[in-house]
C-alpha positions as CSV (number, residue, x, y, z in Angstrom):
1,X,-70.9,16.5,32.6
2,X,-74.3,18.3,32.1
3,X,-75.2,16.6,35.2
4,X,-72.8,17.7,37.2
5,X,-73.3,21.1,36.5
6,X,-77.0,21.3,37.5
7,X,-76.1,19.4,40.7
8,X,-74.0,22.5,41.6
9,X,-76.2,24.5,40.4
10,X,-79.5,23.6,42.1
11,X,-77.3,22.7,44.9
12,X,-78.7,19.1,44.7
13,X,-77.6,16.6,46.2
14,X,-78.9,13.2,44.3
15,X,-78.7,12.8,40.0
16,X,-79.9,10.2,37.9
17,X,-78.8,10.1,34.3
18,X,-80.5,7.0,32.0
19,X,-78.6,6.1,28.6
20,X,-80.4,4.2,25.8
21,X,-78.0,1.4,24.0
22,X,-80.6,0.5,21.5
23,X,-82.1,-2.5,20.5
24,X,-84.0,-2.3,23.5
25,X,-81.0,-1.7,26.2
26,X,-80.7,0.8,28.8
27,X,-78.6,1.4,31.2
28,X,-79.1,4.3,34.2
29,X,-76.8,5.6,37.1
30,X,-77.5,7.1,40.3
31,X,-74.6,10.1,41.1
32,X,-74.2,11.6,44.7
33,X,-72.6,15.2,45.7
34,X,-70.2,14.2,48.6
């Protein structure tokens, strides 16, 4: 949600958020303003 918000707020078009699992996983997603 955090994301979100500073999308709207820098009026940004593109976010990337990256998540750690442990254990040496990761995941990461690419979100889009449409």
């Amino acid at each position: 949600a955090q994301l979100l918000h500073e999308l709207k707020r820098r009026k940004a078009k593109r976010g990337i958020v990256s998540m750690c699992i442990g254990g040496g996983m990761g995941a990461a997603g690419i979100y889009e303003m449409l």
